[in-house]
FIBAKOL-96589 format. One record per residue (C-alpha): x, y, z. Coordinates in steps of 0.05 Angstrom, whole numbers. Example, Ala and Ser with C-alpha at 12.3 -4.5 7.8 and 13.67 -1.06 7.14 Angstrom:
# residues 2
NODE | 246 | -90 | 156
NODE | 273 | -21 | 143
END
This chain:
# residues 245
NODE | 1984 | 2494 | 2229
NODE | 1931 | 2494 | 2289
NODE | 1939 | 2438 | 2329
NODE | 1866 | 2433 | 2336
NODE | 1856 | 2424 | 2264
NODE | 1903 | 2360 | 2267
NODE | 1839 | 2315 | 2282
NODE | 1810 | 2327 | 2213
NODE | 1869 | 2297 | 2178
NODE | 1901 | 2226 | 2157
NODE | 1952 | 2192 | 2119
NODE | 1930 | 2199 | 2038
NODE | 1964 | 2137 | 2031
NODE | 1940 | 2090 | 2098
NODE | 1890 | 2135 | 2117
NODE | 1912 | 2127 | 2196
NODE | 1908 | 2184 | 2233
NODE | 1964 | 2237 | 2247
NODE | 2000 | 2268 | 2303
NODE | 2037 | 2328 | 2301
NODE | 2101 | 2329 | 2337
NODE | 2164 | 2379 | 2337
NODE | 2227 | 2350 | 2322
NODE | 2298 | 2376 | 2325
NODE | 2321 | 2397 | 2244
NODE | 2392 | 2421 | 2224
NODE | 2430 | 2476 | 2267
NODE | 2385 | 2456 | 2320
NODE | 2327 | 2489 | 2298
NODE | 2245 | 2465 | 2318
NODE | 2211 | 2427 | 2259
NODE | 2141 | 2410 | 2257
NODE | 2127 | 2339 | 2231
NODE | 2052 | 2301 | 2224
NODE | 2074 | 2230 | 2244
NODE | 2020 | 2171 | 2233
NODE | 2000 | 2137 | 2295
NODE | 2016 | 2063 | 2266
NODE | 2069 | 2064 | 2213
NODE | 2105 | 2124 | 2232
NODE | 2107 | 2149 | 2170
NODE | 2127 | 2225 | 2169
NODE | 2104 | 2282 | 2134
NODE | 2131 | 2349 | 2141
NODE | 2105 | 2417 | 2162
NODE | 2133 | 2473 | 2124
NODE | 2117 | 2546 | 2138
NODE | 2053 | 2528 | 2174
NODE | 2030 | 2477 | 2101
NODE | 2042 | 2402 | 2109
NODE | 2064 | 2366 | 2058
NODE | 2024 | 2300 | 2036
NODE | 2070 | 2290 | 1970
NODE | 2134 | 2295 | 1930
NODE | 2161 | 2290 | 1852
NODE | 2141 | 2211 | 1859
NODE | 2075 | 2218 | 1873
NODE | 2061 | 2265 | 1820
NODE | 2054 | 2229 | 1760
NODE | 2026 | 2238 | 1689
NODE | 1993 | 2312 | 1676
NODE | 1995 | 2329 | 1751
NODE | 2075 | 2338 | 1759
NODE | 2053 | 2377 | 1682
NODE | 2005 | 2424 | 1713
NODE | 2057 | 2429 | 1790
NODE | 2116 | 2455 | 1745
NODE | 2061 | 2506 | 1707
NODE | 2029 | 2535 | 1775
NODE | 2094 | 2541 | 1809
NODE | 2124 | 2579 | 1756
NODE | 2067 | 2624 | 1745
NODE | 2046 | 2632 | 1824
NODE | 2080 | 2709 | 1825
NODE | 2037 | 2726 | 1761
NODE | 1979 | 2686 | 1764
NODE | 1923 | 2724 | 1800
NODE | 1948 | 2785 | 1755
NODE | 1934 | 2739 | 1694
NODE | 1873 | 2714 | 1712
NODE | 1837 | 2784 | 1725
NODE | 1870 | 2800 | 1653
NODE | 1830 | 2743 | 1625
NODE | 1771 | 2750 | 1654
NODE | 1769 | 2823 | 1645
NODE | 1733 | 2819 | 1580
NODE | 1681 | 2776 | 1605
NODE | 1658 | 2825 | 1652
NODE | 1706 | 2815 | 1705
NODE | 1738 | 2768 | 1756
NODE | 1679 | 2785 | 1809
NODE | 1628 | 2773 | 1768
NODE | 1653 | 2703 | 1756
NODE | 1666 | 2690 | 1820
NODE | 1601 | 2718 | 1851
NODE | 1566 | 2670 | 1800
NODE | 1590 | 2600 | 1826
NODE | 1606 | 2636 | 1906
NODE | 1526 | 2636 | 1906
NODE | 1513 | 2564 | 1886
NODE | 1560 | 2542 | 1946
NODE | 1510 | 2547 | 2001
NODE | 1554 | 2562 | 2053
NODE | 1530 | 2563 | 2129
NODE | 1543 | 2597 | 2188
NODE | 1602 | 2566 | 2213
NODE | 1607 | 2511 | 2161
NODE | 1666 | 2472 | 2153
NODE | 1700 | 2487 | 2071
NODE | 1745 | 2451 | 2029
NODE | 1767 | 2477 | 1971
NODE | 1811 | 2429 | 1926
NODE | 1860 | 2467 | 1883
NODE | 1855 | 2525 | 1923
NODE | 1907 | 2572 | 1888
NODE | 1920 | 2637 | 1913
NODE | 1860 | 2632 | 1952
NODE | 1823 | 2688 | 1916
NODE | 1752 | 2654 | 1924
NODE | 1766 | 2663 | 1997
NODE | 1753 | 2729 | 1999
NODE | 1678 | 2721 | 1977
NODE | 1671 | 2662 | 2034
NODE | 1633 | 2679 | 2098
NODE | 1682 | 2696 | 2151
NODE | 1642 | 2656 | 2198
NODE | 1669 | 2590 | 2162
NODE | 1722 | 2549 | 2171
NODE | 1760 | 2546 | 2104
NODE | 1809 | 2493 | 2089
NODE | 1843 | 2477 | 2027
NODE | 1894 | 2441 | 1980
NODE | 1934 | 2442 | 1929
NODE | 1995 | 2405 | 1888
NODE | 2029 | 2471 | 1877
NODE | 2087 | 2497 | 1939
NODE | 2088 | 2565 | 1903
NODE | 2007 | 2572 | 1902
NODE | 2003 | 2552 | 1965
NODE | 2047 | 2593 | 1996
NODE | 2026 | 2656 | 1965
NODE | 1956 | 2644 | 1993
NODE | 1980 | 2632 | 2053
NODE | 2020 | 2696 | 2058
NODE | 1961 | 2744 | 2017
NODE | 1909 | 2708 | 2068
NODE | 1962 | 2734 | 2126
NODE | 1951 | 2806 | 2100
NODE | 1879 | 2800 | 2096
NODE | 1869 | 2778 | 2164
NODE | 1831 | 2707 | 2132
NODE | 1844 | 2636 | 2171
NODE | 1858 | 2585 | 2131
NODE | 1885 | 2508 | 2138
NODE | 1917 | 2491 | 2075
NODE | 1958 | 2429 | 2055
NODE | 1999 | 2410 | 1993
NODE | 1964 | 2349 | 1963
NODE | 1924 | 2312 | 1911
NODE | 1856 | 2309 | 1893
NODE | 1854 | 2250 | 1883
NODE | 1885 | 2227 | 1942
NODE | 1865 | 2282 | 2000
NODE | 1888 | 2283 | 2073
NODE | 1824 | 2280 | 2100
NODE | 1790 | 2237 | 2148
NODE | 1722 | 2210 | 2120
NODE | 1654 | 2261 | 2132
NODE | 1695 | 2324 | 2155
NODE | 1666 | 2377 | 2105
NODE | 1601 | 2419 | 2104
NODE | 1617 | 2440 | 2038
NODE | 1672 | 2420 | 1978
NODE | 1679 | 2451 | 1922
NODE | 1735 | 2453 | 1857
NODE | 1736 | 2505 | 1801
NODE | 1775 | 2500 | 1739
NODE | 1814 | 2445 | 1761
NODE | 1778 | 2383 | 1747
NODE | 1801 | 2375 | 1670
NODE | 1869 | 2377 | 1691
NODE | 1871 | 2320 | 1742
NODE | 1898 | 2252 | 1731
NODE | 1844 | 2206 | 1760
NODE | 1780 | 2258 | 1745
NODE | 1727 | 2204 | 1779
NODE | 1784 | 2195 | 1831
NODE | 1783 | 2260 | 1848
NODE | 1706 | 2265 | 1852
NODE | 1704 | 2211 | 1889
NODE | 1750 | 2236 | 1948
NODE | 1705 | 2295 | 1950
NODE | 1646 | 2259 | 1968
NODE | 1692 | 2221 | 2016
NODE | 1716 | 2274 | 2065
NODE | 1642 | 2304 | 2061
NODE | 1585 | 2300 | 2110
NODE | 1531 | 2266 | 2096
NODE | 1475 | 2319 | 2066
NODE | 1543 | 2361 | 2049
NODE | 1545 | 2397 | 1983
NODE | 1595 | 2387 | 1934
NODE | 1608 | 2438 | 1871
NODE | 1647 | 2428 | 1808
NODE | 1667 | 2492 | 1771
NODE | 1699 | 2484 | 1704
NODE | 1708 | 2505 | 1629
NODE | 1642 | 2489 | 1591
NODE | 1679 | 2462 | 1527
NODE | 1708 | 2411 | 1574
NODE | 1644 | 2384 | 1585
NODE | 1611 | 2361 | 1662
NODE | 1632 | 2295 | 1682
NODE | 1565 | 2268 | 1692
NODE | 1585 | 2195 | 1677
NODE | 1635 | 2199 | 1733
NODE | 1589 | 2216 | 1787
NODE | 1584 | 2157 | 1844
NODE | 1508 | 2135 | 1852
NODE | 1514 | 2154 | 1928
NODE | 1492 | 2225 | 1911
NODE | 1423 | 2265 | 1914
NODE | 1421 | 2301 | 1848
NODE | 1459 | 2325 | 1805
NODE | 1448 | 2402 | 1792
NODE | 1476 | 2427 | 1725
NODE | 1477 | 2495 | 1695
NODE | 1521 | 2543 | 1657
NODE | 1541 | 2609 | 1684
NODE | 1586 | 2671 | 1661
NODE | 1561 | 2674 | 1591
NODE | 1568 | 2600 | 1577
NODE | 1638 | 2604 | 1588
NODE | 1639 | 2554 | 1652
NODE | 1591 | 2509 | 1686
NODE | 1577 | 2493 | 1747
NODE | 1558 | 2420 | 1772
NODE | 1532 | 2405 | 1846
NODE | 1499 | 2348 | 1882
NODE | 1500 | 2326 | 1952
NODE | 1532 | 2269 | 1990
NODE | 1465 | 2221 | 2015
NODE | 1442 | 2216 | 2076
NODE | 1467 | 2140 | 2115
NODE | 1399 | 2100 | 2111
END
């Protein structure tokens, strides 16, 4: 990871800040560790990702949905265009929530349960894109597909609902089509409005049938903003983080 990109994160369980060091690992070898400026507590870098949790942290229907995605990462953008191709197709989907983003010149992005990245590829290139997710296998194929495409991103293997974030970091956040599938939904939601700026913009994507979680939303918001797009099929749910009085 880019050292300069250490500043932006913290402990998801302490929330101190981190420092990245480089140990000596097995046979000798340089390993990259985030170590937390009071406890000490250690959490490793692997492949350029650090890792903010393990089987024990991932209880309930997240460890469910880790096992899914990191048996279907090889497959899984192949799937997805499958599925959406009688719909009209994956960029049409995509293009429809992309637009309600309202993503800046130079803005700072999180995207929480980032995947293989594909919504990358429809992000300014001017921004600085971050994202998360609790799936190694997703992760790392983003990682490596973003390689080949010549996009930057800092990505991180964590929870919504706990993210590894300082406070007021983001310009924009945004989830699609992960939200039903968390553990702590209004936990989640609320970590998003967390690591956002004040007057950021925040954007839940998600399966219409599921329904919007509008009776999760924390009163320190200006809106909401609710509307269905791609043929009723998913809606889309934004409000902003308010301005400190």
């Amino acid at each position: 990871m880019k050292p300069e990109n250490v500043q932006f994160l913290c402990s998801p369980h302490t929330g101190e800040r981190l420092e990245l060091k480089v140990e000596q690992g097995a046979g000798g070898r340089p390993v990259e560790l985030l170590v937390g400026q009071k406890t000490g507590a250690k959490f490793p870098v692997r492949e350029g990702i650090p890792l903010f949790l393990d089987k024990s942290q991932m209880p309930g229907n997240n460890r469910k949905q880790q096992k899914f995605y990191n048996l279907v990462a090889p497959f899984y953008d192949f799937l997805h265009r499958m599925q959406t191709a009688r719909q009209g197709g994956e960029h049409l989907m995509r293009m429809e929530y992309i637009k309600e983003l309202g993503i800046g010149d130079k803005d700072k992005v999180l995207e929480v349960s980032i995947g293989t990245g594909a919504n990358l590829l429809y992000l300014p290139r001017t921004a600085q894109c971050f994202g998360i997710d609790i799936s190694w296998e997703m992760l790392r194929r983003c990682k490596r597909s973003m390689q080949r495409k010549g996009i930057d991103v800092e990505l991180a293997m964590a929870a919504a609902e706990k993210l590894p974030f300082v406070d007021n970091v983001f310009d924009v956040v945004f989830n699609v089509l992960g939200l039903r599938l968390f553990n702590d939904k209004g936990g989640a939601i609320r970590e998003m409005l967390r690591v956002a700026k004040p007057g950021a913009r925040i954007t839940i994507v998600d399966q219409a049938k599921a329904g919007a979680p509008l009776h999760l939303l924390p009163r320190e918001i200006v809106g909401p903003e609710y509307k269905e797009i791609y043929y009723g099929h998913l809606y889309c749910l934004s409000f902003k983080k308010a301005e400190k009085k």
